[in-house]
C-alpha positions as CSV (number, residue, x, y, z in Angstrom):
1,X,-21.6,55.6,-34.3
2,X,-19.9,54.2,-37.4
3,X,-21.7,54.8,-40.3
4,X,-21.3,51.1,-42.5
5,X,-20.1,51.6,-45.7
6,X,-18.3,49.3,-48.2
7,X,-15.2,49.0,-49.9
8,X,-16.3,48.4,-53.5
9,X,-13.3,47.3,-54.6
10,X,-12.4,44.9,-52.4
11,X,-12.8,41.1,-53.5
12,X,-14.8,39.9,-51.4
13,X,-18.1,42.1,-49.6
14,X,-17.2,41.2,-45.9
15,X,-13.1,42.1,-46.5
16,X,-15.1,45.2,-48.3
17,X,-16.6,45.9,-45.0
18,X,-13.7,46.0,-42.8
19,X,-11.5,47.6,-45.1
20,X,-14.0,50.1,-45.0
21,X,-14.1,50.6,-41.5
22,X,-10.5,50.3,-41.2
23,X,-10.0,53.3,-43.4
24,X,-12.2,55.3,-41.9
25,X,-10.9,54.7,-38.5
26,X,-7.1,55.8,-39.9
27,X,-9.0,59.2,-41.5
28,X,-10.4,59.9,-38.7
29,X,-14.1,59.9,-39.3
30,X,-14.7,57.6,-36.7
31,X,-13.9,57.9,-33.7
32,X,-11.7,55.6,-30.6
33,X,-14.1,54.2,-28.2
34,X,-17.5,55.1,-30.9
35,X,-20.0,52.6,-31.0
36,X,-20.4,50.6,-34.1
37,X,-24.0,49.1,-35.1
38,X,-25.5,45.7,-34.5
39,X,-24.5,43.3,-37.1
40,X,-28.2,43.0,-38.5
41,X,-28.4,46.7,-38.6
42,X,-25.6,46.7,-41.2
43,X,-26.9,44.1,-42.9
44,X,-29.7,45.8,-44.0
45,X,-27.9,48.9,-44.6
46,X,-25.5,47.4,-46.8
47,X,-27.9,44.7,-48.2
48,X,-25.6,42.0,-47.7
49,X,-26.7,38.7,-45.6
50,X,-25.9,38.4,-41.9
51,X,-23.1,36.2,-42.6
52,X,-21.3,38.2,-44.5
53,X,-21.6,40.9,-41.3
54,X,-20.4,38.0,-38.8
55,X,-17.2,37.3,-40.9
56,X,-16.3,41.0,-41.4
57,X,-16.7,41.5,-37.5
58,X,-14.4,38.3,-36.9
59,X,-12.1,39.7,-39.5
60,X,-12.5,43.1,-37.7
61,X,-11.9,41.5,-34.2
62,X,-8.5,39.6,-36.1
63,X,-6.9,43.0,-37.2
64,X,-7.5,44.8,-34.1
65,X,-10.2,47.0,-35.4
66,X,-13.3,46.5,-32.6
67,X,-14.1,44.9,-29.3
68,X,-17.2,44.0,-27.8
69,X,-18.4,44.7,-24.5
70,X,-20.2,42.4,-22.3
71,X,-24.1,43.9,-22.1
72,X,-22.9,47.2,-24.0
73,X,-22.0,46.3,-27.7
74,X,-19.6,46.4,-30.2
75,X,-16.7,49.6,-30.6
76,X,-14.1,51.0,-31.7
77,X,-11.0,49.5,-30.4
78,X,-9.0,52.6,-27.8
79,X,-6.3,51.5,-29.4
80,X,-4.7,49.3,-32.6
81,X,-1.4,48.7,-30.3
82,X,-0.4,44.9,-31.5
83,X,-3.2,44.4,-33.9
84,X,-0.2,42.8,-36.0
85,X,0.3,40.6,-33.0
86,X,0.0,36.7,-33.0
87,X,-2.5,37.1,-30.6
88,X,-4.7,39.2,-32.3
89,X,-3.9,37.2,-35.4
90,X,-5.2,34.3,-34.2
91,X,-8.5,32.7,-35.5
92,X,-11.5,33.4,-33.7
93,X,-12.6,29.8,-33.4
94,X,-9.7,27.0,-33.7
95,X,-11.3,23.9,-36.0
96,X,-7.6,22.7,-36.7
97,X,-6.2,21.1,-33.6
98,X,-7.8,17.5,-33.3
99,X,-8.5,17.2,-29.7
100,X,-11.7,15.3,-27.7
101,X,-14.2,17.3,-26.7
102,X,-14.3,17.6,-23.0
103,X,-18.0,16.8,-21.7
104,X,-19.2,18.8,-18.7
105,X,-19.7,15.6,-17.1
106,X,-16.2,15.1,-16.8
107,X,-15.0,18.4,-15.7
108,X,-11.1,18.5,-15.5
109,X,-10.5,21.8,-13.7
110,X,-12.3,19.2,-11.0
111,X,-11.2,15.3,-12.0
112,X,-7.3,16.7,-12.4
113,X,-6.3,18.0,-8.8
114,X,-8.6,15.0,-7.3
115,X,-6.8,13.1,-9.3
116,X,-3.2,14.2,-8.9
117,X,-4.2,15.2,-4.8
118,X,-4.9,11.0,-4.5
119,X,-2.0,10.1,-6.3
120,X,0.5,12.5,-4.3
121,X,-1.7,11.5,-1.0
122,X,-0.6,7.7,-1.5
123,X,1.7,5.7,0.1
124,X,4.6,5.7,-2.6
125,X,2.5,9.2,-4.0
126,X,6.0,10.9,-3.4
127,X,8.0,9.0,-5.8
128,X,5.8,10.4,-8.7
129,X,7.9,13.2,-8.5
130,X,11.3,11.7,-9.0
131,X,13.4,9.5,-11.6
132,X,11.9,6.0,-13.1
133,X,12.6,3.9,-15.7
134,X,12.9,4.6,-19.0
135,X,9.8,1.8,-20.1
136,X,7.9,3.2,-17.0
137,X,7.9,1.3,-13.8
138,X,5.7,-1.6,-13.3
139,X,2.4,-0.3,-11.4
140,X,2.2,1.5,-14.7
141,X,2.5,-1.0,-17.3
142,X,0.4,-3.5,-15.3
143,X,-1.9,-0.6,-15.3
144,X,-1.9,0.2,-19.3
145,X,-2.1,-3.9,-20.0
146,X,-5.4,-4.4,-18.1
147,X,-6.8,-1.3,-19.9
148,X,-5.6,-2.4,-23.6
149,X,-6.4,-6.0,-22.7
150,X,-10.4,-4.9,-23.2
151,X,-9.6,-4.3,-26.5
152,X,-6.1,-6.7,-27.3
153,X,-5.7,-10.3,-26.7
154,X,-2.2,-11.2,-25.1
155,X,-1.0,-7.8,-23.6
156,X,1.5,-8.5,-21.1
157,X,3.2,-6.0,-18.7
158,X,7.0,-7.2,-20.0
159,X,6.1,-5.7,-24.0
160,X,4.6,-2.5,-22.8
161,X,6.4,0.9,-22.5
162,X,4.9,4.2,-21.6
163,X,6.0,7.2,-23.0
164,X,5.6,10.7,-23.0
165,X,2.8,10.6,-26.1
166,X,2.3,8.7,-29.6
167,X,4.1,11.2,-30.9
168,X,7.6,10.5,-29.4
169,X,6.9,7.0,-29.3
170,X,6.4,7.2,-33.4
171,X,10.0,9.3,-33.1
172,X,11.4,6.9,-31.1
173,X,10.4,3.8,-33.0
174,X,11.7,5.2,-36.2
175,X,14.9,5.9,-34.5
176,X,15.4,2.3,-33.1
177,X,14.4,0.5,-36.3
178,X,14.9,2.9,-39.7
179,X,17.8,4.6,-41.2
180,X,18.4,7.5,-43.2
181,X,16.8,6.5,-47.1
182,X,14.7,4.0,-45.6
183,X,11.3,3.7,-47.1
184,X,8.1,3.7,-45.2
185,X,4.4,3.2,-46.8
186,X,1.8,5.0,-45.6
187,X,-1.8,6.1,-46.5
188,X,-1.9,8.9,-49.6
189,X,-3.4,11.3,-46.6
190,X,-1.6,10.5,-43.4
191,X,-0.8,12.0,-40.1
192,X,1.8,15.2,-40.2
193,X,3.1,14.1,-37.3
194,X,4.7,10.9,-39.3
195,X,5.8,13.8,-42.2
196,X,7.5,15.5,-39.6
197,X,9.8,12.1,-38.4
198,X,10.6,11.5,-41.8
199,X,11.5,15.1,-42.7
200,X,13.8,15.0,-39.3
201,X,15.1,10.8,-40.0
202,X,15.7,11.5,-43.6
203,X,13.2,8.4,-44.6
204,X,11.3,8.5,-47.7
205,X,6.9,8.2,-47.8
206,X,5.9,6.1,-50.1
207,X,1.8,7.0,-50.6
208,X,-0.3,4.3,-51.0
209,X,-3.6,4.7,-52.6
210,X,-7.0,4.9,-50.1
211,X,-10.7,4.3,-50.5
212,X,-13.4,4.5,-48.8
213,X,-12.5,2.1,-46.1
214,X,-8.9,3.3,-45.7
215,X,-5.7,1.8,-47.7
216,X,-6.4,-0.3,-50.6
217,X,-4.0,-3.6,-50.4
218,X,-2.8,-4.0,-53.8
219,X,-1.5,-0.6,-53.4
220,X,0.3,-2.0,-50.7
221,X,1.0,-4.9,-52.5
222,X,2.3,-3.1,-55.6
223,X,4.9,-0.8,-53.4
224,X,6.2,-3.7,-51.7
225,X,7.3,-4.9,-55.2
226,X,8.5,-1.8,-56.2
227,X,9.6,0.9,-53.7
228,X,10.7,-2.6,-50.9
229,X,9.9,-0.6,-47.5
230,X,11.0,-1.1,-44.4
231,X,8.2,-0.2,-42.5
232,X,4.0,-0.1,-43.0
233,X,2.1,3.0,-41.3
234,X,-1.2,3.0,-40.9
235,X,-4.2,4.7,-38.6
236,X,-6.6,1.3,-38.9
237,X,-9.2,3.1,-36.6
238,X,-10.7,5.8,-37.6
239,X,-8.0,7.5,-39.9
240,X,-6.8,10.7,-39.5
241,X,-7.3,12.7,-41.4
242,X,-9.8,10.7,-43.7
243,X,-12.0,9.1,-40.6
244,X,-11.9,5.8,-42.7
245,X,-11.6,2.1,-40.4
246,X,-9.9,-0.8,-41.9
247,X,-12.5,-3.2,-42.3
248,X,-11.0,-6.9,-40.5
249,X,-10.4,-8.7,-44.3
250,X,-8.0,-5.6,-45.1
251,X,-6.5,-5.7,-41.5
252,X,-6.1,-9.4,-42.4
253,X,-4.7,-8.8,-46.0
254,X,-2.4,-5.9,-45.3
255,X,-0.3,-8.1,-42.2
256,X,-0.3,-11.2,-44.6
257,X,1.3,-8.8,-47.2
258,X,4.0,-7.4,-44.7
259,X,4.3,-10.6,-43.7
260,X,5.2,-11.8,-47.3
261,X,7.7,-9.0,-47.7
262,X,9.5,-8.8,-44.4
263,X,7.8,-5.3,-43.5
264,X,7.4,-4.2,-40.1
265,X,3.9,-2.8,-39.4
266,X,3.5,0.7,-36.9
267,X,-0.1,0.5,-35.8
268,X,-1.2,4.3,-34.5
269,X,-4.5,3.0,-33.4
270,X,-5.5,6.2,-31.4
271,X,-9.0,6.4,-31.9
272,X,-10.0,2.4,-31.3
273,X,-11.1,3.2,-27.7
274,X,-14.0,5.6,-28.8
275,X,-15.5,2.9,-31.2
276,X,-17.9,1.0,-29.0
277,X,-17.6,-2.2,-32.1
278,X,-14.4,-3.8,-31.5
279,X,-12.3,-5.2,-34.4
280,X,-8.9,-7.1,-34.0
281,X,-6.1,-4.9,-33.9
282,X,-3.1,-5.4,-36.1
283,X,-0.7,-6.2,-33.4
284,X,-3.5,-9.6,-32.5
285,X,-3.0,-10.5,-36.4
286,X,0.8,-10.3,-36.2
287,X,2.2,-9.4,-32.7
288,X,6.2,-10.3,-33.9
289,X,6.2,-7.6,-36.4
290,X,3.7,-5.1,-35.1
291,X,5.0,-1.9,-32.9
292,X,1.3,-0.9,-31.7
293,X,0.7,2.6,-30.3
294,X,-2.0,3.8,-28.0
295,X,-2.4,7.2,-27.1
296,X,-4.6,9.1,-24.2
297,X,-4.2,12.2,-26.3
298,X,-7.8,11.1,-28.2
299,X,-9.8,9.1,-25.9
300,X,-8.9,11.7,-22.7
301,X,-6.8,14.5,-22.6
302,X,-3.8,15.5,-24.5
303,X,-2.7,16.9,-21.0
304,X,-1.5,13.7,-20.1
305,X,1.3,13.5,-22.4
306,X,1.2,9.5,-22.3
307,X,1.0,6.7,-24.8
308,X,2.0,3.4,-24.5
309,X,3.3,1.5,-27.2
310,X,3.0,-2.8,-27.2
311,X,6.8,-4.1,-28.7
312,X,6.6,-7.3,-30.1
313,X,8.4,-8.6,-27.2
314,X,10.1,-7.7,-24.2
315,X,13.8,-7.7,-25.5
316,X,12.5,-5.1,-28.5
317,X,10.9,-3.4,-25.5
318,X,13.9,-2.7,-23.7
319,X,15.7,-1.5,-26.8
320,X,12.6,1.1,-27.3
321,X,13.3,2.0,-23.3
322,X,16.9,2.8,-24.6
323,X,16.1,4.7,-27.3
324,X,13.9,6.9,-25.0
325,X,16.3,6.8,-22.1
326,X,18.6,9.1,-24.7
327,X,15.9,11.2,-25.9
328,X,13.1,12.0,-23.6
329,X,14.9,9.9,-20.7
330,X,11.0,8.9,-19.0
331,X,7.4,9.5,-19.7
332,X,5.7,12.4,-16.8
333,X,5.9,10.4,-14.1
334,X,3.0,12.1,-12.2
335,X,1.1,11.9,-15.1
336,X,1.8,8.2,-15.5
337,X,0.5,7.8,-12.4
338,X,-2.5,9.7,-11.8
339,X,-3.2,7.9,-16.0
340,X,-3.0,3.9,-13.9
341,X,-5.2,5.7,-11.2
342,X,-8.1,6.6,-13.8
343,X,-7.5,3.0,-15.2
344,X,-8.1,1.0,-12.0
345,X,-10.5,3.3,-10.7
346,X,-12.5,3.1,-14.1
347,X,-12.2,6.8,-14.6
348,X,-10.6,6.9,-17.4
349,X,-13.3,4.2,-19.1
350,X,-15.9,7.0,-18.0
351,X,-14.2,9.6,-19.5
352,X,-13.8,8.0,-23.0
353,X,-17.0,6.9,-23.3
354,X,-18.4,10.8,-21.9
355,X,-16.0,12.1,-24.8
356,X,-17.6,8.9,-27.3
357,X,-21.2,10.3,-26.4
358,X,-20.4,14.2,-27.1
359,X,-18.6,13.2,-30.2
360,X,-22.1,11.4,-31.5
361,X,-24.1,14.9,-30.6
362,X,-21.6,16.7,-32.3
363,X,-21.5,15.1,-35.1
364,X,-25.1,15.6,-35.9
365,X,-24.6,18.8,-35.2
366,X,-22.2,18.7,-38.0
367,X,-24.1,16.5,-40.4
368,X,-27.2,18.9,-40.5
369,X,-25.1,22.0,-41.0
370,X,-23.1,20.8,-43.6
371,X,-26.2,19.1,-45.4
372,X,-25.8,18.8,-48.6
373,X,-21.9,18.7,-48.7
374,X,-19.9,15.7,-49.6
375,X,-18.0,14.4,-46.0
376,X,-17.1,11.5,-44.3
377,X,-17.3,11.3,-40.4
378,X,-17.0,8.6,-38.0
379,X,-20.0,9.2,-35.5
380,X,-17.5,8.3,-32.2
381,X,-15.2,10.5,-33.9
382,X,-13.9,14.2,-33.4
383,X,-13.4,15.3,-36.7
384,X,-14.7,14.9,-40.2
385,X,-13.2,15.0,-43.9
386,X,-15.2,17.7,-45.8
387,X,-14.3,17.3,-49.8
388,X,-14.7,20.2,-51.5
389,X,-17.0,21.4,-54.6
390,X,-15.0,21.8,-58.2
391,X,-14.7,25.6,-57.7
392,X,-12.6,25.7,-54.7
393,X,-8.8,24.2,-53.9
394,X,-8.1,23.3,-50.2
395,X,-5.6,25.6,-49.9
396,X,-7.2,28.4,-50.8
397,X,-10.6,27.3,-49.1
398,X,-8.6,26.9,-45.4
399,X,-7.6,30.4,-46.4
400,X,-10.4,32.2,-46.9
401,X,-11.9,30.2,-43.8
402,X,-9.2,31.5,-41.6
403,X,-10.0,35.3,-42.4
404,X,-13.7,34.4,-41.8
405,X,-12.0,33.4,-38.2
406,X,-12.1,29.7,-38.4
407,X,-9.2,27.6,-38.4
408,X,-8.9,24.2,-40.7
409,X,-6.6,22.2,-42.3
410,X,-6.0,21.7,-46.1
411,X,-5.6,17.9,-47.7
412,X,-1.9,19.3,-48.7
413,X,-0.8,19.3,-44.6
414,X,-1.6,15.4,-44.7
415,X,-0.5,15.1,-48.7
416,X,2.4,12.7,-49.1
417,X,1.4,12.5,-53.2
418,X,2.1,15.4,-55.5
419,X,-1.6,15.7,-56.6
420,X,-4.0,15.6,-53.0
421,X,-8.2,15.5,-53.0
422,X,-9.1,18.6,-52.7
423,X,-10.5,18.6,-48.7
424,X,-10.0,19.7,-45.2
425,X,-10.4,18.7,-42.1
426,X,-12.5,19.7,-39.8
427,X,-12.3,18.9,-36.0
428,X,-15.0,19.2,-33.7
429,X,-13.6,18.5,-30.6
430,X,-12.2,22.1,-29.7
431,X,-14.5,24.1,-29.6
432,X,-15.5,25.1,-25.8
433,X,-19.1,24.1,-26.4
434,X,-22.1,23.1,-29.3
435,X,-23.0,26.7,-29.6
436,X,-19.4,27.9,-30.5
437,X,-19.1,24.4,-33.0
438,X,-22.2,25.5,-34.4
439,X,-21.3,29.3,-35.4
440,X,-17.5,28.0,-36.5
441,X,-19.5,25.0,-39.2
442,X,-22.3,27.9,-40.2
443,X,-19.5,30.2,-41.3
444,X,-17.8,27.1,-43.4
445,X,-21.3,26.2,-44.4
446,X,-21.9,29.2,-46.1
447,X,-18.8,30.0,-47.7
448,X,-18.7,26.7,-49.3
449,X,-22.3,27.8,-50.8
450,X,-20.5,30.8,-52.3
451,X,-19.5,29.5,-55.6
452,X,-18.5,33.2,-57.0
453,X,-16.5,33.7,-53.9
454,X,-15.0,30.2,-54.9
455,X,-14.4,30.8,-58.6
456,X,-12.2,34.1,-57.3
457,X,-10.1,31.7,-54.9
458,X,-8.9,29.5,-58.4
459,X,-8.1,32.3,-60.5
């Protein structure tokens, strides 16, 4: 059995640990296969705190060092073969990627061959696996109208197209209505996705300032004066990554503004389904110069790979079917279909509001772990905006997190100003189950309690 020691000159006392074992391990005085002690066993025998233990052995599991055996223990890895690899690099508990959680009432290794089994087992079920149009054919449109109708006045069939996800619909937008130097305003912290179409369109991000409750309209105001953008984007629900929701009065002042300056509006209002309050979306306020985007990716299952995006009319809605018909040429049509299915069967309600009611229990979760710690959260949502303590930067806080074997993301990913909060975000959506949430928010919990650690990570 491994005798613990630690690395005095290591840093930090869990990378102390493991550098320690990993030494040993490469001198030989411990052994391929050996056992190595219970974490509280070297806890004690290196008088450091339990946590510290459950980092190095993430950290230890990262590099290759150890496995553990089911009803047996922890040991010495047979082998370091491909402890460089990505997949040993990887992060033992992913809090980056913003996905729902999926509720064990809604179990989709069941709900997704029903699903697709009924949809291929229908009359026309065949034709799901062949060419449609490039808007989506019609049983799918009427399909996504009924189901943003709950939530949108005036939805018709004829302005809807369905596309492969928000994110090629935001691609495909840009395309259609923005050249190359083109300026579009956006929240200060905004959605890397809309980074990445700018980065690709040549269009320049004009950050507008953000509150509490989401962008502040005389920022909007003062750009429109000064920068003249083309375009408005904006998360109103919700905001990712800042969880804020445009109260109706901003909603309100922010379309009269783009109004006043000829400024088309993109409304990304992904999350809206999981808020049980409704509040009128930006496309009801000003439906002639408002491309709205919904996507399943939030409120079911990015599996899908659909959105569907509301064009001020049907003549700009064909032109969006063009620009897709070059690009992606049609949205999954299986998946389009077995998406209407959900909708008229009242599935897909029962799923979002499953996903709604784990979000709440999670957040809880969250909101007692991370007591004491400046965040904000939506309770209906799947992540949270955790702002950081003087002593630490975001950068270097997602770092250190990452080696402790959770994954977050930094305020600079979302940053389209030079000078970003320091804050990350934190999604609780992907994590397998409460248990697994609640080990990955104890380890950020406690490393954002270590202000010496934190006053290393600024030097």
């Amino acid at each position: 059995m491994w005798r613990p020691r630690l690395n005095e000159a290591s840093p930090m006392k869990y990378l102390g640990i493991v550098e320690a074992l990993e030494a040993d391990i490469r001198s030989g005085k411990v052994a391929r296969g050996d056992r190595v002690p219970p974490q509280r066993a070297i806890a004690e025998a290196l008088e450091v705190d339990l946590t510290t233990v459950t980092r190095a052995f993430n950290e230890a599991r990262r590099r290759g060092l150890i496995q553990a055996q089911a009803g047996r223990g922890t040991f010495i890895s047979e082998s370091m073969e491909g402890a460089d690899s990505p997949d040993v690099l990887q992060p033992v508990l992913d809090l980056s990627m913003n996905i729902p959680p999926q509720p064990s009432a809604m179990d989709f290794r069941r709900i997704f061959p029903q699903g697709v089994t009924s949809v291929l087992g229908s009359p026309r079920g065949l034709m799901t696996l062949h060419y449609q149009e490039s808007n989506g054919i019609e049983p799918d449109r009427k399909a996504a109208a009924s189901w943003l109708g709950q939530r949108i006045d005036s939805v018709t069939a004829e302005r809807i197209i369905v596309t492969g996800g928000a994110q090629c619909a935001l691609f495909a937008i840009c395309e259609l209505l923005l050249t190359q130097g083109d300026v579009v305003a956006a929240g200060a912290m905004t959605y890397p996705g809309l980074k990445a179409v700018a980065a690709q369109k040549g269009l320049v991000l004009e950050p507008l300032a953000m509150d509490e409750y989401g962008i502040i309209p005389d920022a909007f105001d003062k750009a429109c004066r000064d920068k003249k953008p083309k375009a408005l984007y904006v998360v109103p629900t919700i905001d990712n990554p800042t969880t804020a929701t445009l109260p109706e009065e901003r909603r309100r002042a922010l379309v009269a503004l783009a109004r006043e300056y000829g400024v088309v509006i993109f409304e990304d209002d992904s999350y809206a389904p999981l808020r049980p309050v409704r509040l009128p979306a930006m496309v009801e306020l000003a439906d002639d110069i408002t491309w709205h985007i919904a996507t399943l990716s939030k409120c079911v299952t990015p599996a899908l790979r659909i959105a569907y995006v509301i064009a001020p009319n049907a003549g700009k809605a064909r032109r969006l079917a063009a620009v897709l018909r070059a690009t992606i040429l049609m949205a999954p049509p299986l998946m389009s279909a077995l998406a209407s299915r959900w909708i008229v069967e009242g599935s897909l309600d029962e799923v979002t509001a499953a996903i709604a009611e784990e979000n709440m229990v999670r957040q809880k979760l969250a909101a007692g772990i991370l007591d004491g710690c400046r965040f904000s959260a939506d309770v209906h949502g799947h992540h949270l905006w955790l702002y950081l303590p003087e002593h630490w930067r975001a950068t270097d806080f997602a770092d250190h997190a990452d080696r402790a074997g959770v994954s977050i993301v930094p305020a600079s990913t979302f940053a389209i100003t030079a000078h970003p909060v320091e804050a990350v975000r934190i999604s609780i959506g992907v994590a397998p189950d409460r248990g697994v949430l609640e080990d990955g928010l104890t380890q950020l919990a406690g490393l954002i309690s270590e202000p010496a650690l934190g006053t290393k990570a600024v030097v």
